[in-house]
Backbone as CSV, one residue per row, in Angstrom:
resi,resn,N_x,N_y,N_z,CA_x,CA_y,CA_z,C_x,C_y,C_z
1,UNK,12.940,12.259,-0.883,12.219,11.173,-1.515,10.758,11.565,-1.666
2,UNK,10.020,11.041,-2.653,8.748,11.298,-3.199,8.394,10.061,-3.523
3,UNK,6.509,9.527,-3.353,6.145,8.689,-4.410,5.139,9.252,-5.080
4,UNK,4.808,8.920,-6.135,3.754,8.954,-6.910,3.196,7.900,-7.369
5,UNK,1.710,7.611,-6.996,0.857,6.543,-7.273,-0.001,7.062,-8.698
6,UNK,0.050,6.276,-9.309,-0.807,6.790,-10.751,-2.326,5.287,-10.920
7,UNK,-3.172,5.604,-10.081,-4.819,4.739,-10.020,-4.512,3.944,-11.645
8,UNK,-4.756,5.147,-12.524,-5.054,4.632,-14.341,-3.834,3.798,-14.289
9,UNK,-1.990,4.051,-14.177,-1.633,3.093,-15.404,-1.113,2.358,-13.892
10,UNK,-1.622,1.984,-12.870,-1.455,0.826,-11.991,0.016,0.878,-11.433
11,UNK,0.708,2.283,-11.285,2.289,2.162,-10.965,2.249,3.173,-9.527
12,UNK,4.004,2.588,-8.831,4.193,3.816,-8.376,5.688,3.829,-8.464
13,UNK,6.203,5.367,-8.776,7.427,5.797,-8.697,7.454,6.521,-7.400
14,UNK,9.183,5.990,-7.370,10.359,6.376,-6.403,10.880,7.468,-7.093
15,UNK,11.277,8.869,-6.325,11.666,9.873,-7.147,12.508,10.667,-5.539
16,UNK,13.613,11.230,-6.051,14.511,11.842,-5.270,13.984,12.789,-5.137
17,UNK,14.881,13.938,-4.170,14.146,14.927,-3.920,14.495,16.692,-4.956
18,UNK,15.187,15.867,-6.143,15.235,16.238,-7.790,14.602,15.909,-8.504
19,UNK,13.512,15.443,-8.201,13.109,14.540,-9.124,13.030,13.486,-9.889
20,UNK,14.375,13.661,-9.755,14.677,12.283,-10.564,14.052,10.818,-10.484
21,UNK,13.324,9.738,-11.285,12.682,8.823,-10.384,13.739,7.719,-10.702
22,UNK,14.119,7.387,-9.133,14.898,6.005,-8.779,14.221,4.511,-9.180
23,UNK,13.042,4.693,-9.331,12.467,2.931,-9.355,11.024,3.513,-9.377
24,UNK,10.385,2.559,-10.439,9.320,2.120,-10.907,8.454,0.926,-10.910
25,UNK,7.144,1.120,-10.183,7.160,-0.679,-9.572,5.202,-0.707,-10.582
26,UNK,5.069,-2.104,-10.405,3.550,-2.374,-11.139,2.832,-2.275,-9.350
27,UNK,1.939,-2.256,-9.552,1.180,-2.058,-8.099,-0.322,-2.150,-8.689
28,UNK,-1.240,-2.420,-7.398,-2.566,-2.834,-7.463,-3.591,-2.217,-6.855
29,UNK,-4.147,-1.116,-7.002,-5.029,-0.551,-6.453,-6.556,-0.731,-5.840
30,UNK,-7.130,-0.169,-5.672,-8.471,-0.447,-5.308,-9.475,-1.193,-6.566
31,UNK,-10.123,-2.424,-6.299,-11.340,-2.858,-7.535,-12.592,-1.793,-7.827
32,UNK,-12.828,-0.786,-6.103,-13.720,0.108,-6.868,-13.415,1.198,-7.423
33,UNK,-11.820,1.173,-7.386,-11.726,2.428,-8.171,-10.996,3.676,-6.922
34,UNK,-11.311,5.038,-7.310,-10.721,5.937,-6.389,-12.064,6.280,-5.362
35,UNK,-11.892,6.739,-4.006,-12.508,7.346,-3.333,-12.199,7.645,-2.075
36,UNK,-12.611,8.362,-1.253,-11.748,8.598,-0.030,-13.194,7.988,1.177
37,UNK,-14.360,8.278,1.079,-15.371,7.718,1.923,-15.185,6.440,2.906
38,UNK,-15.144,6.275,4.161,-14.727,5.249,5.267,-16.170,4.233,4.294
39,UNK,-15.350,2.988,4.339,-15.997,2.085,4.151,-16.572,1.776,2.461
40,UNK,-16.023,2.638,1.869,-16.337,2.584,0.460,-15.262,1.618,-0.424
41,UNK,-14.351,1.246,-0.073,-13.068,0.308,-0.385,-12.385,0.758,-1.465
42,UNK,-12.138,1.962,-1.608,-11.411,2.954,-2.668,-9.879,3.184,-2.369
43,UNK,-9.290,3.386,-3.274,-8.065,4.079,-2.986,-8.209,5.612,-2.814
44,UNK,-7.301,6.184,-1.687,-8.091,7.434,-1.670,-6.437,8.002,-2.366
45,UNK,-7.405,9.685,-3.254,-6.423,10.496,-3.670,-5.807,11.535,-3.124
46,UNK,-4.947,11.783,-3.818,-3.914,13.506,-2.913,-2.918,12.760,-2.367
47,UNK,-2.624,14.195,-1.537,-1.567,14.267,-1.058,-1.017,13.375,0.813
48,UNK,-0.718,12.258,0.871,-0.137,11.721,1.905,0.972,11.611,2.391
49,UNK,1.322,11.136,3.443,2.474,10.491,4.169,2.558,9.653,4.625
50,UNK,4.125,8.620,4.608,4.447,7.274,5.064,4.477,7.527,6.778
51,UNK,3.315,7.455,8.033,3.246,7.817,8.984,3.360,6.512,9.716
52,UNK,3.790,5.615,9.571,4.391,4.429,10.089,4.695,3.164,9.523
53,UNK,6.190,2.582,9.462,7.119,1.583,9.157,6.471,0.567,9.599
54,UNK,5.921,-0.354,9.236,5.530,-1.847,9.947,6.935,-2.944,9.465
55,UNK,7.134,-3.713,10.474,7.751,-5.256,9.811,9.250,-5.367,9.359
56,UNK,10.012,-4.215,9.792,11.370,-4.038,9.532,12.060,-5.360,10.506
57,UNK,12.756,-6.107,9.217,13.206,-7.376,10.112,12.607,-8.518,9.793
58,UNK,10.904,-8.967,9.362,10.511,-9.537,9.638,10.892,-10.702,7.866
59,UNK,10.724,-12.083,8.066,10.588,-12.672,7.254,9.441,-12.429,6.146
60,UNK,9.858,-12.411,4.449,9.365,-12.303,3.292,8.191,-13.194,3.896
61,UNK,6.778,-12.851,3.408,5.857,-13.595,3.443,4.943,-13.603,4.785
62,UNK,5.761,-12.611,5.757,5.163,-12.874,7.218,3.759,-12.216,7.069
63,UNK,2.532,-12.927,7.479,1.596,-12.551,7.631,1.144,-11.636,8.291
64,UNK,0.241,-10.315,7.806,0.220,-9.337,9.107,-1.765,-9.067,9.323
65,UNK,-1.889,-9.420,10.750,-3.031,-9.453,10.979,-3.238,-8.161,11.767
66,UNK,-3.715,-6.892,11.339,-3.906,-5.573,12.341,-2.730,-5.174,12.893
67,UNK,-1.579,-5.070,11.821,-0.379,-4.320,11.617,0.345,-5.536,12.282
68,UNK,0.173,-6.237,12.674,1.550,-7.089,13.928,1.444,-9.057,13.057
69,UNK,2.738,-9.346,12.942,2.487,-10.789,12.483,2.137,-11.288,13.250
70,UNK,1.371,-12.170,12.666,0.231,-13.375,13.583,1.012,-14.705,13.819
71,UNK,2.273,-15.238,13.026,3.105,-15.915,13.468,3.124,-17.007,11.891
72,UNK,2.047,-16.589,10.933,1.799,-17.315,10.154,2.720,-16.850,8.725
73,UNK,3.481,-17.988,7.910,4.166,-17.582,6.704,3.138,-17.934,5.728
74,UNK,2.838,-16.547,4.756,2.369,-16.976,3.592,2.383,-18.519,2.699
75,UNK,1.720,-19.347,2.467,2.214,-20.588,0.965,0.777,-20.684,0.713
76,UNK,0.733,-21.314,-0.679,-0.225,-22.304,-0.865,-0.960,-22.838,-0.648
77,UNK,-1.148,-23.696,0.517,-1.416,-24.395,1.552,-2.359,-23.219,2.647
78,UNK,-2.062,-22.270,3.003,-2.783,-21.395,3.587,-3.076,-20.669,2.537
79,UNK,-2.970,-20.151,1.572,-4.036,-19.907,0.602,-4.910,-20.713,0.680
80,UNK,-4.848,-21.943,0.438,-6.271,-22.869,0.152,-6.823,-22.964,1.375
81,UNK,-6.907,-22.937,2.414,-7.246,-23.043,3.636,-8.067,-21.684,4.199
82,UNK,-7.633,-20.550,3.603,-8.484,-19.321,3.749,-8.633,-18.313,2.547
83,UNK,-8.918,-19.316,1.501,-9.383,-18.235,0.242,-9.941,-17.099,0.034
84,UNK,-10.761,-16.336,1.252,-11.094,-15.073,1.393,-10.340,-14.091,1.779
85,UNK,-9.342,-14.270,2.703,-8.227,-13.413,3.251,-7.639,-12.349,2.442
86,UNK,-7.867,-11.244,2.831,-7.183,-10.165,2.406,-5.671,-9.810,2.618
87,UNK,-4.762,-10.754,2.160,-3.407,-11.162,2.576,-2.670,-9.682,2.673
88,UNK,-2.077,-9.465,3.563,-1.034,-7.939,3.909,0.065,-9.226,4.493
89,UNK,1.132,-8.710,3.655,2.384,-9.860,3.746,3.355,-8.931,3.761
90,UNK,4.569,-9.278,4.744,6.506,-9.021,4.682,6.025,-7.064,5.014
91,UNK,5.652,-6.288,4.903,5.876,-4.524,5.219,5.089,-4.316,4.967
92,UNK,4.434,-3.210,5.775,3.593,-2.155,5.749,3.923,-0.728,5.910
93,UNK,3.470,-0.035,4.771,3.729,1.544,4.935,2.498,1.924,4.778
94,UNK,2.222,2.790,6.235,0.971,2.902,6.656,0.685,4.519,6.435
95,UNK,-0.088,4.804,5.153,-0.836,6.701,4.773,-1.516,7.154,5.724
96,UNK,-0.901,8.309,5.856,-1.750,9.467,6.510,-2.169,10.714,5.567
97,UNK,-3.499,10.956,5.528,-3.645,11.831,4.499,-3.127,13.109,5.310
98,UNK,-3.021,14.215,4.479,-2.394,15.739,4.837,-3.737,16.453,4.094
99,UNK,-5.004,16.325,3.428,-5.441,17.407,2.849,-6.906,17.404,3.630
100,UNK,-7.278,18.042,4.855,-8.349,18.012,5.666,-9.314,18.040,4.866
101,UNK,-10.430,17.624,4.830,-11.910,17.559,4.423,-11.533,16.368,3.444
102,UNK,-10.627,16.198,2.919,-10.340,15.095,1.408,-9.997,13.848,1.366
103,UNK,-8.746,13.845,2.773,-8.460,12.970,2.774,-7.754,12.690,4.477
104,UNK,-8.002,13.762,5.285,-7.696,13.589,6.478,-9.273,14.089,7.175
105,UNK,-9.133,13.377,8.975,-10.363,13.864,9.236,-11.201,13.165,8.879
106,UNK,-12.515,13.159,10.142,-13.897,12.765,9.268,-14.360,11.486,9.057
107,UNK,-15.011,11.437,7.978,-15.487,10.430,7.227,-14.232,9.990,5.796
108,UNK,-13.216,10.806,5.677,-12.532,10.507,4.945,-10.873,10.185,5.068
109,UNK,-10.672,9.897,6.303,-9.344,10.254,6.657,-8.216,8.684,6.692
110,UNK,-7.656,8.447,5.836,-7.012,7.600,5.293,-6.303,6.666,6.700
111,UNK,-5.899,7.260,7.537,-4.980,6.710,8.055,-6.258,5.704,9.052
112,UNK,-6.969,6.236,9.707,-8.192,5.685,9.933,-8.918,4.614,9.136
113,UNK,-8.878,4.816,8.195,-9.317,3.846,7.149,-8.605,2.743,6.983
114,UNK,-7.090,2.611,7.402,-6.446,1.863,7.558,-5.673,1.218,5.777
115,UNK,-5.393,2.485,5.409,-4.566,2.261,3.975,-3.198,1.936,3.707
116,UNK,-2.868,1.225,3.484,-1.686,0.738,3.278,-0.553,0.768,2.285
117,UNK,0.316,1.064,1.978,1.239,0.438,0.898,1.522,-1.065,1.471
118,UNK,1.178,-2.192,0.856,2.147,-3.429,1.560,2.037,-4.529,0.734
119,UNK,2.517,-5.268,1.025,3.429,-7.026,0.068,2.125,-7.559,0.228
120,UNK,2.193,-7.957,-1.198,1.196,-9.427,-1.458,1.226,-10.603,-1.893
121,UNK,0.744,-12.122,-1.936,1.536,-13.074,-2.631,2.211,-12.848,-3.941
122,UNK,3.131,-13.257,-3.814,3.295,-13.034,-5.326,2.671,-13.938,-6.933
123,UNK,1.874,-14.308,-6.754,0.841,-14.891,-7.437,-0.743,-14.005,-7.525
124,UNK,-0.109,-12.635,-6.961,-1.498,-11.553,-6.945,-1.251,-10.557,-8.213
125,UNK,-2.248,-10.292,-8.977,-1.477,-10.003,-10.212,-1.425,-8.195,-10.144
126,UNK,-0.392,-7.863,-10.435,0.001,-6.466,-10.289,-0.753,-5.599,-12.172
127,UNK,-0.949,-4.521,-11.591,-0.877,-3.523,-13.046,-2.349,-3.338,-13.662
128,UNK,-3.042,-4.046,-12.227,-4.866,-4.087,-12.705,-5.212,-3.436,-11.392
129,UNK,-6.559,-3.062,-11.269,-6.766,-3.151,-9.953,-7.076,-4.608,-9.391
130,UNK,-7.435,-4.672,-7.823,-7.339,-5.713,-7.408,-7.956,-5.585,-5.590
131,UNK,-7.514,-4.429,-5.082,-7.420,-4.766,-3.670,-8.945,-4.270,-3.460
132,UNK,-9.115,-4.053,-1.835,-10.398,-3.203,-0.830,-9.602,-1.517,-0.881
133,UNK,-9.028,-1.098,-1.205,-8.340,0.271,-0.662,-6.695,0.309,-0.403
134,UNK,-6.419,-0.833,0.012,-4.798,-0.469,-0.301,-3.666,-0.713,-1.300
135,UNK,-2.819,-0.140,-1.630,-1.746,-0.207,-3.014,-1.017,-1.428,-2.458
136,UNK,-1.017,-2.679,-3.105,-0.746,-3.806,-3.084,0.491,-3.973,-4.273
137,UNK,1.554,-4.453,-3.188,3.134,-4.503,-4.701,3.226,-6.607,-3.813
138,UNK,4.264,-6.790,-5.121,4.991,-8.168,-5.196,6.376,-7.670,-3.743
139,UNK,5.893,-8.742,-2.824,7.496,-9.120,-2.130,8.298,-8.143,-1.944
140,UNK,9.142,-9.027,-2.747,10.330,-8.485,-3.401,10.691,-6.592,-3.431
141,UNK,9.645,-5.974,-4.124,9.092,-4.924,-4.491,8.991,-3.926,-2.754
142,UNK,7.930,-4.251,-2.404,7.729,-3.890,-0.962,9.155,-3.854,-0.169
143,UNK,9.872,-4.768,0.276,11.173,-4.494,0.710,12.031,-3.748,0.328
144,UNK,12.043,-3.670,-1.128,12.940,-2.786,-1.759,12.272,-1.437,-1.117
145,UNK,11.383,-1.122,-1.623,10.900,0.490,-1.149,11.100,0.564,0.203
146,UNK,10.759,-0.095,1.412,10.794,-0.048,2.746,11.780,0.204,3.052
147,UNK,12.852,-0.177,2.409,14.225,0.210,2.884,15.031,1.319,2.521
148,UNK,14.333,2.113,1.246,14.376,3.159,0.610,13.984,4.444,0.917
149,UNK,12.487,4.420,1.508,11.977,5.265,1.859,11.767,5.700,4.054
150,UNK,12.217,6.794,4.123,11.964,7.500,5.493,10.645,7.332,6.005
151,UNK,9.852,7.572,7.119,8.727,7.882,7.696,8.579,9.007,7.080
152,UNK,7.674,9.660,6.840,6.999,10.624,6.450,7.216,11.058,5.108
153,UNK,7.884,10.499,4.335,8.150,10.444,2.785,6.940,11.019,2.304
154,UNK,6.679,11.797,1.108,5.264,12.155,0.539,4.797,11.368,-0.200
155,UNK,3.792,10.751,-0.107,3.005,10.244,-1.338,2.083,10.855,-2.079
156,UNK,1.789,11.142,-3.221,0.420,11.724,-4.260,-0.458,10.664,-4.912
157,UNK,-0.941,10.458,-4.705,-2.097,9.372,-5.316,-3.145,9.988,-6.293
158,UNK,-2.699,9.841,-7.602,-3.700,10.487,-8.380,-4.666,9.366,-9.378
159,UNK,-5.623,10.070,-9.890,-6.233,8.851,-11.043,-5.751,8.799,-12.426
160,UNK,-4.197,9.814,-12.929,-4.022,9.853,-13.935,-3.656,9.021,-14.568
């Protein structure tokens, strides 16, 4: 298994280890754009890995506060109640970069940075950017891949 994140047209593919790509999802990247710098709120590029499964089991919508649910289900109602929240909902697939000086290590090292693949309301609009640094999918979407993909699966994150 392989993914490929593409920054420009807002996707990422599922691809065997032929190539072939299994599934194609809309996804939401960083609002500033690409960068790997701690604290710059970029999506960082290259070459990663899925270096830990969060939330296997857990109910669609479960809120995750610093990887672990806080006990709270996503609605409406807690939307309006904390309109600033940077919602990480239902799985987390947590990047580790592999390319030292770029994206591991340092001042630039992804997993540290705390980057994510993971579920967002589904009222968050996919295929634009949108997030602080992590690739943000619909629900639905997120489960599907979580259950698809191994620990250490490769990811490429490019700006093409």
């Amino acid at each position: 298994m392989h993914i490929d994140i593409s920054i420009k047209q807002q996707t990422l593919r599922l691809s065997d280890a032929s190539g072939q790509v299994l599934r194609t999802y809309s996804v939401s990247t960083a609002t500033k754009g690409a960068g790997e710098i701690n604290g710059s709120y970029c999506t960082p590029r290259g070459r990663h890995l899925i270096r830990a499964k969060i939330g296997a089991g857990q109910a669609e919508n479960t809120v995750f506060v610093g990887r672990r649910p806080n006990g709270e289900i996503y609605s409406q109602d807690l939307a309006r109640r904390f309109p600033k929240r940077d919602w990480i909902l239902t799985r987390i697939l947590w990047l580790s970069g592999c390319e030292p000086g770029r994206n591991r290590l340092g001042s630039v090292d992804t997993m540290r940075r705390y980057v994510y693949i993971h579920g967002s309301p589904d009222s968050t609009p996919m295929g634009c950017p949108g997030s602080i640094g992590c690739i943000r999918m619909h629900n639905a979407d997120i489960v599907e891949l979580f259950e698809l993909v191994p620990p250490y699966t490769s990811v490429d994150i490019s700006e093409d």
